[in-house]
C-alpha positions in Angstrom: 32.6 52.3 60.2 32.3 50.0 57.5 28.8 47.8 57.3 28.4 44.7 55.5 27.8 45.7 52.4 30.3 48.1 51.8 32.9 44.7 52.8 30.8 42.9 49.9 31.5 45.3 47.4 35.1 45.3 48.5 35.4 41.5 48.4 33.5 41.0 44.8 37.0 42.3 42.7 39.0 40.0 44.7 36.9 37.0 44.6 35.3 36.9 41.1 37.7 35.9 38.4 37.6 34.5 34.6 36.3 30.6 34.4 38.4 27.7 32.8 36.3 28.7 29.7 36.5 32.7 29.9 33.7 33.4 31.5 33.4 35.1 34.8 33.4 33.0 37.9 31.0 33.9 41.1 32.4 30.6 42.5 34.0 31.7 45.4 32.0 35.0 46.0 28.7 32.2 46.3 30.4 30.3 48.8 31.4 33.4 51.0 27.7 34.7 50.4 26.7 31.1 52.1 28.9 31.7 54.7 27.4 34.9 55.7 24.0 33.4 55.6 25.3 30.8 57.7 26.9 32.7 60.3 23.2 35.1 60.5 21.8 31.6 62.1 24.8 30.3 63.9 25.1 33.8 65.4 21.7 33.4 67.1 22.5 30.1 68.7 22.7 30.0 72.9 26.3 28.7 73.0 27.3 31.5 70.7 25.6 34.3 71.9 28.0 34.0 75.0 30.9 34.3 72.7 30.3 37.7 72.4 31.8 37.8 68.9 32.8 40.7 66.7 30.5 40.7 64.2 32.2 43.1 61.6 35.0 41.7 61.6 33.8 37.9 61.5 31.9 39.4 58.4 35.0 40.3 56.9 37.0 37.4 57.6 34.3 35.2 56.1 34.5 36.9 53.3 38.2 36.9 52.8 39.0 33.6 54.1 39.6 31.8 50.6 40.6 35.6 49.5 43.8 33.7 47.8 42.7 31.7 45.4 41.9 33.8 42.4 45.0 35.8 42.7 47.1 32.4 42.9 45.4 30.2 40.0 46.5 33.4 37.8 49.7 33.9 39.2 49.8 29.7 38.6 48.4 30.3 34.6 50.9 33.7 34.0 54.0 32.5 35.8 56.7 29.6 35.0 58.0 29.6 38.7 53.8 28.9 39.9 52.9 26.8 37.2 53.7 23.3 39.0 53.3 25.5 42.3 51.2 23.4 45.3 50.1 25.7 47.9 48.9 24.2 51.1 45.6 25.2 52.7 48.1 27.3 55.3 49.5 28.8 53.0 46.2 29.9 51.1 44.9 31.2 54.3 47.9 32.9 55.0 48.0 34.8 52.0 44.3 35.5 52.0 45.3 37.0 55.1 47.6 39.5 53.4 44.9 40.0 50.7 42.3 40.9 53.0 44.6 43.5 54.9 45.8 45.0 51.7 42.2 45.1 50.5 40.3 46.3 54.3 43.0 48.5 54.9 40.7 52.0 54.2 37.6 50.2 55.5 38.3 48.7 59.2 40.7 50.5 61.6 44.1 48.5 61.9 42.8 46.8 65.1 40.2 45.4 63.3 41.9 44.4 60.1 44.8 42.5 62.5 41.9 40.7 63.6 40.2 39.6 60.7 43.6 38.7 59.9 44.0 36.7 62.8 40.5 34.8 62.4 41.7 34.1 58.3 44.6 32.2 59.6 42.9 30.3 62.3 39.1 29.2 61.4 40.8 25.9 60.3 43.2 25.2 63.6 41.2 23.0 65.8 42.6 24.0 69.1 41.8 27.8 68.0 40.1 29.3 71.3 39.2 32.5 69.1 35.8 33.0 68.9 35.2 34.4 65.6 37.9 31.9 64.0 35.3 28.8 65.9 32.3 30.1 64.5 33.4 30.8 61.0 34.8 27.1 61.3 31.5 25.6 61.8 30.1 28.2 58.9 32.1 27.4 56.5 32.4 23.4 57.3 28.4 23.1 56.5 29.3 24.2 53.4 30.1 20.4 52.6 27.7 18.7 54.2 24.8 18.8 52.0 23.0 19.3 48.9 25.5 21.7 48.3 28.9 19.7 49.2 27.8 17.6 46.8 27.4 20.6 44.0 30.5 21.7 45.0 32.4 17.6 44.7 30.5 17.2 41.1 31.9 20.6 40.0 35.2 20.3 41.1 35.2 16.7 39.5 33.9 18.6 36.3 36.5 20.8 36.0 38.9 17.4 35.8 37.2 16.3 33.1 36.2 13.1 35.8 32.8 11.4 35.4 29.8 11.5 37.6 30.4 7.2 38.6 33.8 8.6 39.9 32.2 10.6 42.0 29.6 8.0 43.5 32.7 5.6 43.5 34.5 8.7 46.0 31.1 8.8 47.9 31.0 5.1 48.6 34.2 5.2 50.2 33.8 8.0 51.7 30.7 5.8 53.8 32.7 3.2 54.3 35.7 5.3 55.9 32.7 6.6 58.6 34.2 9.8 57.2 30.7 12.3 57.3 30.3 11.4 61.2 34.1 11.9 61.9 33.9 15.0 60.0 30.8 16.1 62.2 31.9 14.9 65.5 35.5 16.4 65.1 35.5 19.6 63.2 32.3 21.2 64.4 32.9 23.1 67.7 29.4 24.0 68.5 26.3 21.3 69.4 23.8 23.1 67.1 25.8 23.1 64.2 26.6 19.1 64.9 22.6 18.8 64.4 22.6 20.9 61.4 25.3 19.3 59.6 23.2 15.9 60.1 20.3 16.5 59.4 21.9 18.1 55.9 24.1 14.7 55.3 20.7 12.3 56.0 19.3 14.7 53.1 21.8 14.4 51.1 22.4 10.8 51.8 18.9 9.6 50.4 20.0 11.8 46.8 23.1 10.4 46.5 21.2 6.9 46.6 19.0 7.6 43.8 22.4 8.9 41.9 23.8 5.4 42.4 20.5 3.8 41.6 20.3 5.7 38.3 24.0 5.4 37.2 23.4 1.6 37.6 20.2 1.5 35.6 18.7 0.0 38.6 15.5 1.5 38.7 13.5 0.8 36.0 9.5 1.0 35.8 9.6 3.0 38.8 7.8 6.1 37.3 
């Protein structure tokens, strides 16, 4: 049976590809990493233990749930029929699915990889009442709510070639849509998670601040 390293070293190929400038990109491998880290402490939560979840293959499916996206951005860089290609977030987790059967295939039995395929395809359906695809939910959703959504905003922004006030300008509304407690309230299943996921956006929340005082050069003889 295959352990959790043996599905990181099968994941790293698949989700470590070449940067916009060439170079090679962890980015996705990172976030899965985080996931698993996650899931170690959500795993030992009271509601959760009575889930009774599979732990190998939630393992797997966290870290084959965004399994997709390499494979499409070159398929979108290499092909004229993907280059003005949108593929909705089913769609990515859909074929993620595929990739992490074609890619689990000689590590899990076929029971287990139709599960992991099943989580893939469900961590982001709200009415899903399978376990594994619940807890991965809440695992992968604190992956935006802190210090680290906000890495993750600034680089995508980055990438666009977009400037750090437009990203305090999409923070801003963000807080005046209420969208952070909405977010928390509605798409975390479990009540510890909830508290984890705000007491990482009052963290964040003071830095973001200071970025706004900064960018508006209004804190001067402060140091």
């Amino acid at each position: 049976m295959a352990d959790r390293e043996e599905l990181i070293a099968a994941a790293r190929p698949v989700l470590v590809g070449p940067s916009p400038l060439g170079r090679e990109d962890a980015f996705l491998l990172d976030h899965a990493l985080r996931t698993l880290r996650n899931l170690d402490v959500i795993l030992g939560f009271e509601e959760v233990k009575s889930l009774r979840a599979d732990r190998l293959c939630l393992d797997a499916a966290a870290l084959f749930h965004d399994a997709a996206r390499v494979r499409l951005e070159r398929e979108r860089r290499e092909s004229a029929v993907y280059a003005a290609a949108t593929f909705s977030a089913e769609d990515v987790r859909g074929y993620s699915a595929e990739v992490a059967g074609d890619t689990l295939k000689d590590l899990l039995d076929a029971r287990q990889v139709e599960h992991v395929q099943t989580i893939i395809r469900q961590f982001q359906n709200r009415s899903s009442a399978v376990p594994e695809a619940m807890i991965l939910s809440d695992a992968c959703n604190l992956d935006d709510m802190g210090a680290l959504g906000v890495w993750r905003e600034l680089r995508r922004f980055a990438l666009d070639g977009r400037s750090p006030a437009e990203v305090l300008t999409s923070w801003r509304r963000k807080l005046d849509y209420g969208y952070f407690p909405a977010r928390i309230s509605e798409t975390f299943r479990f009540a510890e998670t909830r508290r984890w996921a705000e007491a990482r956006f009052r963290r964040v929340e003071a830095f973001m601040s200071e970025m706004i005082r900064e960018n508006e050069a209004a804190d001067p003889r402060e140091g």
